[in-house]
N, C-alpha and C positions, 0 to 999 in steps of 0.2 A: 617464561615458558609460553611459546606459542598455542593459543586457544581455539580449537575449533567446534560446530553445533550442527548436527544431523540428526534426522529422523531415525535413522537405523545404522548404527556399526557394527559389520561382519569385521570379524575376528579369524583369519585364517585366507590367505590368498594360495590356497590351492585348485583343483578344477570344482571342488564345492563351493566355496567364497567367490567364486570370477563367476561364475556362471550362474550363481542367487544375484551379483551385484548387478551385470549386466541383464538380467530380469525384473529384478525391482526399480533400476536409474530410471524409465519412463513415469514411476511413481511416486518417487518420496526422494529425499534427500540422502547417501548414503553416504559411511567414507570406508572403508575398507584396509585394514593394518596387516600386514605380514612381518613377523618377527624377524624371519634371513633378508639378508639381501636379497635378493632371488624370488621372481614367485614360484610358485609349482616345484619347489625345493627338493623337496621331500618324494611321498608316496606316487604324488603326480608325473614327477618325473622320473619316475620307476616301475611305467605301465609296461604292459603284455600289448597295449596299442591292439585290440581286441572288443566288438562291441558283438557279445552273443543273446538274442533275444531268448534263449532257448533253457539259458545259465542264472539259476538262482529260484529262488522259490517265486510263489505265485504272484505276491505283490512288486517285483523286482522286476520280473520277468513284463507285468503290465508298466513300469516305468521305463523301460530298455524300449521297450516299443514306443512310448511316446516320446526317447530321445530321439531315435530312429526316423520318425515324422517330424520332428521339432529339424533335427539335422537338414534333413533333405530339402526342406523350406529354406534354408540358411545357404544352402549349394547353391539352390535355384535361384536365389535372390542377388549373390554373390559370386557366384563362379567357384568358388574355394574349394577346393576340394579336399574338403573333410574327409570323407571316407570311401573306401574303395572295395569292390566285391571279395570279399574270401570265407569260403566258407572252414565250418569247425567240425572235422572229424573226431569219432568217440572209439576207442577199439579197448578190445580187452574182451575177458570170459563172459559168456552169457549172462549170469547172475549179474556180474558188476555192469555191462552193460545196460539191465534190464532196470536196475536199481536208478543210475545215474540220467541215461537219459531222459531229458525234457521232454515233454508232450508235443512237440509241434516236430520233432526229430523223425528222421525217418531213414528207417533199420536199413541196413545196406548188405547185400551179399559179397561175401567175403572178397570174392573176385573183384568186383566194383572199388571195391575199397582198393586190394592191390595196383589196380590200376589208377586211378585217383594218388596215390601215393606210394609209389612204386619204390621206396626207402625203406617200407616196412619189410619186415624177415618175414615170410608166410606163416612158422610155425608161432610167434608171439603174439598171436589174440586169435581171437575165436567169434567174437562178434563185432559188429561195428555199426553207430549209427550218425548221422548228418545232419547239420543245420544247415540248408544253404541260405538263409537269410543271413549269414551273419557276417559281419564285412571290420575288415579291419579301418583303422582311423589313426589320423597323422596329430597325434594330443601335443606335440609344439605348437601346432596350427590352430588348433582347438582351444587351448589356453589363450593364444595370442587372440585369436577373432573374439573374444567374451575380454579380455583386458581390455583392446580399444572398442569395441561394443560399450563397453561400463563408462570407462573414459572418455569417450564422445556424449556422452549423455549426463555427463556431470558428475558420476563417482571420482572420487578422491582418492588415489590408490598408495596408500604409503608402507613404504618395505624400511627393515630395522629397522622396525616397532614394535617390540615386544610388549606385551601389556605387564604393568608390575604394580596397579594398582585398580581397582572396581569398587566403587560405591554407588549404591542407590539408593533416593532420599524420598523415594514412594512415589515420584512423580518422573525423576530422570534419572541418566546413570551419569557418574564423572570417571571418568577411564584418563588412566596415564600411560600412553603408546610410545616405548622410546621419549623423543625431549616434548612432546603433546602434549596435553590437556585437550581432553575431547568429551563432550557433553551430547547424549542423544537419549532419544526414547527409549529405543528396544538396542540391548543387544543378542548378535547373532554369534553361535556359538560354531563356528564351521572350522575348527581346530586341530579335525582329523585326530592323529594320534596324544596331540596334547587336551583334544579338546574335555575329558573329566577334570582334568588340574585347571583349564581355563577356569571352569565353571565350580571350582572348589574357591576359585581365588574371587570370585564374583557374589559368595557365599552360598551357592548351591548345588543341592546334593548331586551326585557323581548319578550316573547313568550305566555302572558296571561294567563302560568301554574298554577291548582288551585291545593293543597294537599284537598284530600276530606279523612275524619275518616271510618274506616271500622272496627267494633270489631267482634273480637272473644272469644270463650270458650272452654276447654274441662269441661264437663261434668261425671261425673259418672249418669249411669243409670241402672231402675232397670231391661227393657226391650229394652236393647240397641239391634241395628241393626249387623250383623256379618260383620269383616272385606270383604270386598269385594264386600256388596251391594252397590247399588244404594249410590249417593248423590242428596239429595233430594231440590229443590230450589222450590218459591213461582215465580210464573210466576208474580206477583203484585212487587216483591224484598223486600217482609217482612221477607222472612225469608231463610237461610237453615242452613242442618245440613246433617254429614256424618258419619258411621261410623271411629273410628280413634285406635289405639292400646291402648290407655289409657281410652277410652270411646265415648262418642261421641262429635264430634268437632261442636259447632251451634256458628250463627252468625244472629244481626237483618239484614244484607245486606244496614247498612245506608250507603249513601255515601252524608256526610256534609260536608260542607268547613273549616277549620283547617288552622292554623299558622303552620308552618315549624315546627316541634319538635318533642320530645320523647312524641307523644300520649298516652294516657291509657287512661282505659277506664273511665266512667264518672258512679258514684252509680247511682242503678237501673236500666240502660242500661241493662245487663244480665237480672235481676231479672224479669225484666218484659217481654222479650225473653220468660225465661222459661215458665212463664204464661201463652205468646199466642202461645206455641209449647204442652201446655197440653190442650189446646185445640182441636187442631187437628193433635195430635198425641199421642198414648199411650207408647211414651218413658220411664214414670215414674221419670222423671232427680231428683236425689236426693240429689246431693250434686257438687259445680263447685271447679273443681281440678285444674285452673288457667285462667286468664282469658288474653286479654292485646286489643290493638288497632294499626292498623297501618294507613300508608296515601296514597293512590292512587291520585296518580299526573294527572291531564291531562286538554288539553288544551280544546277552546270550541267545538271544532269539534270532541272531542271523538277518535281524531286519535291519534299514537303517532308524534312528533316532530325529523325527523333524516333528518340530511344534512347539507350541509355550510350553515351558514347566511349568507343572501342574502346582507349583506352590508360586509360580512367583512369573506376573503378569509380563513384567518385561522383560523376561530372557526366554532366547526359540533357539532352542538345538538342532542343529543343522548336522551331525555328525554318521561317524558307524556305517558310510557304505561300502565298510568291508573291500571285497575286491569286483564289484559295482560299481567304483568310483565315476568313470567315464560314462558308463554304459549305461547307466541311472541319472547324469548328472543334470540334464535340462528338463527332462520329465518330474525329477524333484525340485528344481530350483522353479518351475511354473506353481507346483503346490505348495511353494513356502511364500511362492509371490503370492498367491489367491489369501493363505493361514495371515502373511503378515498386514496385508493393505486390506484385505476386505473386496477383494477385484471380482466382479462374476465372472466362472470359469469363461461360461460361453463369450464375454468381452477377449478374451484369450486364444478363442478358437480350441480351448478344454471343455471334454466332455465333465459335465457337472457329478454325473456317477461316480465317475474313475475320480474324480477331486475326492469325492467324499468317502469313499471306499482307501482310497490311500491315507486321509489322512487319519482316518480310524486305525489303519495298520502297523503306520509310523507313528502313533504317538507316542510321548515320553510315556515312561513308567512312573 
């Protein structure tokens, strides 16, 4: 059996694990296993491609903005073009508007709105409010620059690896990854929807992680919206949809509770979407050009889960960002860098605050 030894093994190569691995590679040793073939398998590759500063409670909302800054350093350094202007419309009844919109949102009159997204039926909402910060993002592009990021730096990325063994002997872990043997310091639990069964199989206690189902569609239509408007979301979470280069991307926004696995979607889910989106919208949607589901992990507090467990020095839960995945994911991978190496924020270009405020927020239970 092949033997390898690092500082820290993340467990899980999706946009969590690539973007903790390519944050910590200038620091410590890492190697990095993904179970599929495939990285970004799973949930990551079943984004909304959506990064809203505006969506999620307080502590999420301050890590979406320090991806947002983390990104744009990354454009400017590279050219890539990570992410591009679009902003997130909110519409629906007053109440439900007044409830859901984020603090940084700003109320639109009615008119505005119809003209911003001129698909909408006039008589289906009654209020509407705007992020224009929020910009969609190319997460094939984004997975890939943090794979070879990690890669060039020394991680070790190996896929069909599923872990099928974990022991720690109070000093190190011995992990069996696929045909591995793999010996390091800490592991990192970034698992996503498996990750409570990782850390059952590592001998510690679960984190209350649920995977909840989230479908999606592209669509062909016959009055689709132009790349670059609005995405449009139901303040009630029945529905959205955005323009996308194939058509337009719509989702009912369920988030149901789900078993660990390769979700898809369930008959009629779409179909009956489309029905209550020609409702109260003149999309025209004529034909669905693919559809799939993925799993949004998260604990009951809506937060995500990062930091050592609290019973057990060498294992850090990196899991539960829910459907924050992207839009949290280098703002949390900087503070799992600072929690795991000991790095001062400010050596990072992190404010020392926002480190220590998040990591009170996120920690285990």
């Amino acid at each position: 059996m092949s033997s390898l030894e690092c500082d820290i093994l993340i467990i899980g190569g999706g946009i969590a694990g690539l973007s903790l691995a390519s944050a910590l590679a200038p620091f410590s040793s890492v190697v990095l296993v993904e179970s599929e073939s495939t990285l970004g398998y799973h949930t990551s590759s079943r984004s909304a491609r959506q990064l809203i500063p505006s969506y999620g409670p307080g502590p999420v909302v301050d890590l979406t903005r320090r991806t947002l800054e983390l990104l744009s350093g990354v454009q400017s350094s590279t050219g890539l073009p990570l992410t591009v202007p679009r902003s997130f419309l909110l519409i629906g009844s007053e109440a439900d508007v007044e409830a859901a919109a984020g603090a940084s949102m700003r109320r639109v009159p009615h008119a505005e709105a119809l003209e911003l997204c001129p698909q909408l039926r006039p008589d289906a909402f009654g209020a509407a409010a705007i992020d224009t910060d929020s910009v969609g993002t190319d997460t094939d592009l984004l997975l890939e620059y943090h794979r070879r990021s990690a890669s060039d730096d020394g991680v070790l990325i190996l896929t069909g690896a599923p872990v099928t063994s974990a022991r720690y002997d109070g000093t190190g872990w011995s992990v069996r990854a696929g045909y591995r043997s793999i010996t390091a310091e800490v592991v990192v639990d970034a698992a996503g929807a498996w990750a409570d069964g990782v850390a059952e199989l590592c001998g510690i206690a679960p984190q209350g992680l649920v995977p909840l189902r989230r479908t999606a569609a592209i669509v062909a239509a016959g009055n689709a919206p132009p790349v670059g408007t609005p995405m449009v979301a139901a303040a009630d979470g029945s529905f959205y949809y955005r323009p996308d280069t194939e058509g337009v991307l719509i989702s009912p926004s369920e988030s149901e509770p789900a078993e660990a696995g390769d979700a898809q979607p369930r008959p009629g889910d779409v179909e009956r979407l489309i029905d209550h989106l020609a409702s109260v919208t003149t999309l025209d949607i004529t034909s669905v050009r693919r559809s799939w589901t993925g799993l949004r992990t998260e604990r009951a507090s809506g937060l995500p889960v990062v930091g050592f467990d609290v019973g057990h020095p060498g294992f850090f839960w990196h899991a539960g960002q829910g459907g924050y995945g992207f839009q949290t994911s280098s703002g949390i991978a900087e503070l799992a860098t600072v929690l795991l190496t000991g790095a001062d924020p400010a050596d990072l270009g992190a404010d020392p605050s926002r480190i220590l405020a998040a990591a009170s927020a996120l920690r285990p239970a």
